[in-house]
C-alpha positions as CSV (number, residue, x, y, z in Angstrom):
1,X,-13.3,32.0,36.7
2,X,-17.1,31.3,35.9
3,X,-19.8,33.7,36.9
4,X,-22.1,30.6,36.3
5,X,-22.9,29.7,40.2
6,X,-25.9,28.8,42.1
7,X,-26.6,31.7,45.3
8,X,-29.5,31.1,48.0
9,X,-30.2,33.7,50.7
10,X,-30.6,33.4,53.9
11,X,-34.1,34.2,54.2
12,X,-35.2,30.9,52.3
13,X,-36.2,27.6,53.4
14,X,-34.8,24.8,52.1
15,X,-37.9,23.9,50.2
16,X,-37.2,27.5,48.1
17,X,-33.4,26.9,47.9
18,X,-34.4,23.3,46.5
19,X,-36.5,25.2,43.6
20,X,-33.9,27.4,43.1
21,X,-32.0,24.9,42.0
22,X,-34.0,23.0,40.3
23,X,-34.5,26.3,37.8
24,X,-30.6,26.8,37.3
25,X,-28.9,23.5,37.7
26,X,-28.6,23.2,33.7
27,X,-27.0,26.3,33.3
28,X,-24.6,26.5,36.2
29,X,-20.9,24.7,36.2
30,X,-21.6,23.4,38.9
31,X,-24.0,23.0,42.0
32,X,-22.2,21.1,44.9
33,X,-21.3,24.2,46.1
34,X,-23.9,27.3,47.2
35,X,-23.4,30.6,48.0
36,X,-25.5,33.0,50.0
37,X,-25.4,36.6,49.3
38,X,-27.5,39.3,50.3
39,X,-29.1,41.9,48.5
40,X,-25.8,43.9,47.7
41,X,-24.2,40.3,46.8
42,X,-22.0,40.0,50.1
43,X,-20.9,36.5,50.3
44,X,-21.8,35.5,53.5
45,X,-21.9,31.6,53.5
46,X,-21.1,28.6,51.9
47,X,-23.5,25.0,52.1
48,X,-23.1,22.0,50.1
49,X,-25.6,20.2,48.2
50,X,-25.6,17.2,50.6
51,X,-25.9,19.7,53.7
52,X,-29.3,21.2,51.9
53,X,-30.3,17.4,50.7
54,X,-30.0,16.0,54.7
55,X,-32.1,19.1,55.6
56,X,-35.8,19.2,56.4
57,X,-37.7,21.2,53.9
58,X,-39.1,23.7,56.3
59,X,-35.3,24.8,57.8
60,X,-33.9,28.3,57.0
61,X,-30.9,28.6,54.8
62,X,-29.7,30.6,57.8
63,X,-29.8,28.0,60.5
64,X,-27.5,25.7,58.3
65,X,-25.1,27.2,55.9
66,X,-21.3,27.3,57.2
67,X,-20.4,31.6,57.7
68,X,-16.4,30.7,57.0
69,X,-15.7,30.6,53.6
70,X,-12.4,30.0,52.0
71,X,-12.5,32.3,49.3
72,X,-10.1,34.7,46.8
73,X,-10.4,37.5,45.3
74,X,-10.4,39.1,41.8
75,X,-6.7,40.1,41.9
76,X,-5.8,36.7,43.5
77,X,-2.7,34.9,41.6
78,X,-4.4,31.8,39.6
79,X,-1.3,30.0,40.9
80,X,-2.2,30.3,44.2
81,X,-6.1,30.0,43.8
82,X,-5.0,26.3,42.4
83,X,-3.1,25.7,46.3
84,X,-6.1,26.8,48.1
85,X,-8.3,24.8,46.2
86,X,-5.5,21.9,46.9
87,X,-4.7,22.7,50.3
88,X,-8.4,22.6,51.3
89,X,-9.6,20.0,49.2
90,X,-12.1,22.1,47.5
91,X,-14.4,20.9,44.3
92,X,-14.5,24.9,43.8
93,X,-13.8,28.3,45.4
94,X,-15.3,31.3,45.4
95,X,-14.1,34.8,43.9
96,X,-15.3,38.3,45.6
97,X,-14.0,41.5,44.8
98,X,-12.6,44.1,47.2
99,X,-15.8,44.8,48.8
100,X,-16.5,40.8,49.4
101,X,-19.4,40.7,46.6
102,X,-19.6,37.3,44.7
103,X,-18.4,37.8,41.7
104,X,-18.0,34.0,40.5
105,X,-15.9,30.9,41.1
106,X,-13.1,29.2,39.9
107,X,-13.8,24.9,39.8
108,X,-10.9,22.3,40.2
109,X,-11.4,21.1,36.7
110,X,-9.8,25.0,35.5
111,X,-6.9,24.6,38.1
112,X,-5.8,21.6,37.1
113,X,-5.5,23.4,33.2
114,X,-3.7,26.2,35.9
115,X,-1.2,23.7,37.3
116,X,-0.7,22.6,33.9
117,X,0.3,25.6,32.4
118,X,2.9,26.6,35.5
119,X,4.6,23.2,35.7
120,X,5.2,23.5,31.8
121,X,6.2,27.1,32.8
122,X,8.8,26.2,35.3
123,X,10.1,23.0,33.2
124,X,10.6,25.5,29.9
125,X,12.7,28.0,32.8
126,X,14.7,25.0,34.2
127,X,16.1,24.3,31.0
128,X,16.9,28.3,30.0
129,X,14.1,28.2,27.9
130,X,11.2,31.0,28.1
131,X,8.3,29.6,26.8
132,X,5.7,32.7,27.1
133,X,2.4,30.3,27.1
134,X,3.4,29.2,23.9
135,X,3.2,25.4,22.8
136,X,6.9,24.4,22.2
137,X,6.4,21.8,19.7
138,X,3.5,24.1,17.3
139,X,6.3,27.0,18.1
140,X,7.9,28.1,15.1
141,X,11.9,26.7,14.7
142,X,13.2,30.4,14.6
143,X,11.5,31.4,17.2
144,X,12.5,28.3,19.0
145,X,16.2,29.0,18.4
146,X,15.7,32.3,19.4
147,X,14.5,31.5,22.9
148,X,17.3,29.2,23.7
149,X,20.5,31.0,22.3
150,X,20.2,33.8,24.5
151,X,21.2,31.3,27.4
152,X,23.2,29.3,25.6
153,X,25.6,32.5,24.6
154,X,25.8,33.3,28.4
155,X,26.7,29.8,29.1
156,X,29.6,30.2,26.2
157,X,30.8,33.1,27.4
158,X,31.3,31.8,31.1
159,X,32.5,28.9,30.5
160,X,35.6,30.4,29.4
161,X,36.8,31.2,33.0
162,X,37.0,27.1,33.1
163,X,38.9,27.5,30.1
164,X,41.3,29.9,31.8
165,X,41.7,27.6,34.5
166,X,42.9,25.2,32.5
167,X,45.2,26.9,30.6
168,X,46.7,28.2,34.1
169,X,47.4,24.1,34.7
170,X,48.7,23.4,31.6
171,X,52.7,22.4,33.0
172,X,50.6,20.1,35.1
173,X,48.6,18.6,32.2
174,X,51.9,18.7,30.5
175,X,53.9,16.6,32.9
176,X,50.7,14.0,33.9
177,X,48.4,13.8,30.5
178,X,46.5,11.1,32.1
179,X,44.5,13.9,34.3
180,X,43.2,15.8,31.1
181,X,41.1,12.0,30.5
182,X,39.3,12.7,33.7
183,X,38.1,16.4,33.3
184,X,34.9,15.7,31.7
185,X,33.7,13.1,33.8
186,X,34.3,15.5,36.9
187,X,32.3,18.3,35.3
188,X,29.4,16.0,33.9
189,X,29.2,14.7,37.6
190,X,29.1,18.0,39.3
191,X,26.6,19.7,37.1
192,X,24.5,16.7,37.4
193,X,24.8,16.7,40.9
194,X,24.2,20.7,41.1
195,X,21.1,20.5,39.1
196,X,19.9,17.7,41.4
197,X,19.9,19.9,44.4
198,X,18.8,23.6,42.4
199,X,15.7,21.5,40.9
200,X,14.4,20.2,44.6
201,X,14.8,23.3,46.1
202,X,13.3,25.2,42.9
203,X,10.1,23.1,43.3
204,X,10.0,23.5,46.4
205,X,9.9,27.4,46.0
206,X,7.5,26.6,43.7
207,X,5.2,25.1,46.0
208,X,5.8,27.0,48.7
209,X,7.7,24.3,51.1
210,X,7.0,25.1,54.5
211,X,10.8,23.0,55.2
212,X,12.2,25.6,53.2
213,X,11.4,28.6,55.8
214,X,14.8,27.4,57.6
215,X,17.1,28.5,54.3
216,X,20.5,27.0,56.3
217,X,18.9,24.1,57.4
218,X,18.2,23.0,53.9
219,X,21.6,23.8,52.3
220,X,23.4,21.9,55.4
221,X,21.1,19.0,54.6
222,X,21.6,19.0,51.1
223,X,25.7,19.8,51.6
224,X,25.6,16.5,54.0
225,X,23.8,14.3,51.0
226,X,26.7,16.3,48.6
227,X,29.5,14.5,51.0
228,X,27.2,11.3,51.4
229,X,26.7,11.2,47.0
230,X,30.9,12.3,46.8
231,X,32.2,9.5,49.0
232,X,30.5,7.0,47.4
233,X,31.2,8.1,43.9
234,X,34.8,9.2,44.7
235,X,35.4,5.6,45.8
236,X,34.0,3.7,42.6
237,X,35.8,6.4,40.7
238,X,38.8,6.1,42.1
239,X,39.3,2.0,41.8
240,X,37.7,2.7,38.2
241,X,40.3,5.4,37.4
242,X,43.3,2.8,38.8
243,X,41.7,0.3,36.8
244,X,42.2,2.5,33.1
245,X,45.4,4.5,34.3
246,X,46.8,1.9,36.4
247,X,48.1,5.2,38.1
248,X,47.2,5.0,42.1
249,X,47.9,8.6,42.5
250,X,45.9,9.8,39.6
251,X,43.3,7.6,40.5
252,X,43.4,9.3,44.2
253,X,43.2,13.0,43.0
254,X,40.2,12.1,40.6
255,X,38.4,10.2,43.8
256,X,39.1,13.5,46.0
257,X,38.3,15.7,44.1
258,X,34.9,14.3,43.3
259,X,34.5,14.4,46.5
260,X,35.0,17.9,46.7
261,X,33.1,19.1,44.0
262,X,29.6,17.0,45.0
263,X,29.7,19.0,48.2
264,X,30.4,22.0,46.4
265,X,27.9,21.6,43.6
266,X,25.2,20.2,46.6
267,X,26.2,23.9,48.3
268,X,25.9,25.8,44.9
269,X,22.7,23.9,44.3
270,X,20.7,24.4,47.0
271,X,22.0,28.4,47.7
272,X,22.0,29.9,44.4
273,X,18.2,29.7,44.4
274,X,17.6,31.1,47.5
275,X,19.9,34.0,46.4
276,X,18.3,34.7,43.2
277,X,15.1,34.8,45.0
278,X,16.1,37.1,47.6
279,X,16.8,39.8,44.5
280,X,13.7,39.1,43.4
281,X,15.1,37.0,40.4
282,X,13.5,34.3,39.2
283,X,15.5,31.3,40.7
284,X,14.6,28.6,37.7
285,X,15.5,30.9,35.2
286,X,18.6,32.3,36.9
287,X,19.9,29.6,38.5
288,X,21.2,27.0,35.8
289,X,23.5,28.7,34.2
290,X,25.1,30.4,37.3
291,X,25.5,26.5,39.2
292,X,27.0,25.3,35.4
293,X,29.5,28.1,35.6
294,X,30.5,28.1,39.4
295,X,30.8,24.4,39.5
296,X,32.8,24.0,36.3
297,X,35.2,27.2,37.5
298,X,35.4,25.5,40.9
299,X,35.5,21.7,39.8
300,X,38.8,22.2,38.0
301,X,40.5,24.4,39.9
302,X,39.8,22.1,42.5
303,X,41.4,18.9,40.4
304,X,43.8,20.2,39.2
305,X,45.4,21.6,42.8
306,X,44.8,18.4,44.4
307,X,46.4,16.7,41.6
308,X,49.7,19.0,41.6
309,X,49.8,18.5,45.8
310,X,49.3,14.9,45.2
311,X,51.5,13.8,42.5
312,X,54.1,16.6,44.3
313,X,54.1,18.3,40.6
């Protein structure tokens, strides 16, 4: 915020308000946009420069200036000062305090340093990282390391419930070892395909989405694109899995089974963030980690019982 503004009051002519400017216009941000206070410095209009500039010198300030203002307050998130300013195409907006006195204004040249500064926050959270308005790359490497292992141990730790699941299947990994080939291609797909869905719907949070209002309308559309994404991958997989194996039911479990886990991981996506919010956790930060694991668990389990009913193991 900038306390550097141009104010008029009511009482003045255009002629004066003209002056006025004239006096201040070197020391003020900016002066496409002016306030009128009273004495007590109650914002009670707004006029442009081009309003004042179309008016003839002898009008009052009064009989022209626009009495809605879009305005925030002292305590106002800068986050969302930067979507007012974008959601009413503002140059600036005003700041009052809890009595409504001007108290400066925040221009669109600070809130595009604002949206700066969150979307680097959220990308830093997406990736498990917690960047506390620190520049990454001037960070020091210790520090760095520090930041990411914490995730990275909680990753380590649950992925060994995939692990277990495995080991559960070993007489069927045993008895067909072509199935073990396939295991990391089914887990790459579904976490790419879970992070796909968690990072629309996180931006959309973000943003404050108006389509996200309806919470099971989004996760039903995004578990129809899940099927949609899983039959077409599960049929080039499955000709490309015949194709190396030369094993048609092999090639049939890894085709269902992608299948299955793209819906799931479009399902995991899209819900874990909305349930992370809902506890007031933040759903970049949270949600990652919790759709790697889930997934994983889930994607393997899945494969290796629909390769045991298959190939009647």
């Amino acid at each position: 915020m900038t306390s550097e503004y141009v104010f008029l009051k009511e009482s003045w002519t255009v002629a004066q308000a003209l002056e006025r400017i004239r006096q201040v216009a070197r020391s003020t941000e900016t002066i496409y946009y002016l306030y009128i206070i009273d004495t007590s410095r109650h914002l009670n209009g707004i006029l442009s420069l081009r309003e004042l500039l179309m008016a003839d010198l002898e009008v009052l300030i009064s009989q022209i200036m626009n009495r809605e203002v879009v305005s925030v307050e002292t305590n106002t998130d800068q986050e969302d000062v930067a979507r007012i300013i974008q959601d009413y195409d503002l140059i600036a907006v005003p700041v009052v305090d809890r009595e409504h006195r001007l108290v400066g204004m925040v221009t669109v040249d600070d809130v595009l340093d604002v949206l700066e500064q969150e979307a680097t926050e959220d990308i830093y959270t997406l990736g498990g990282l917690q960047s506390d308005g620190d520049d990454y790359f001037r960070s020091n490497l210790f520090t760095i390391a520090r930041k990411r292992v914490v995730w990275l141990l909680v990753l380590l730790v649950t992925n060994t419930a995939t692990s277990a699941v495995i080991r559960s299947q070993e007489d069927v990994l045993e008895r067909v070892v072509a199935l073990a080939a396939f295991i990391p291609l089914l887990i790459d797909t579904e976490g790419n395909v879970g992070s796909q869905s968690s990072t629309v719907i996180i931006w959309g949070l973000n943003t404050d989405n108006d389509q996200l209002r309806n919470r099971f309308g989004v996760i039903q559309r995004e578990a129809v694109a899940g099927s949609i994404l899983g039959a077409m991958l599960g049929v080039i997989v499955t000709v490309w899995a015949y194709l190396l194996q030369g094993d048609l039911g092999v090639a049939i479990a890894v085709g269902i089974s992608l299948f299955a886990i793209s819906l799931i991981a479009s399902i995991a996506g899209s819900g874990l963030p909305f349930l992370f919010q809902s506890f007031k956790l933040d759903p970049a930060l949270m949600s990652a980690p919790f759709i790697t694991t889930a997934v994983d668990v889930f994607g393997v389990l899945i494969y290796l019982n629909v390769a045991r009913w298959i190939l009647r193991l």
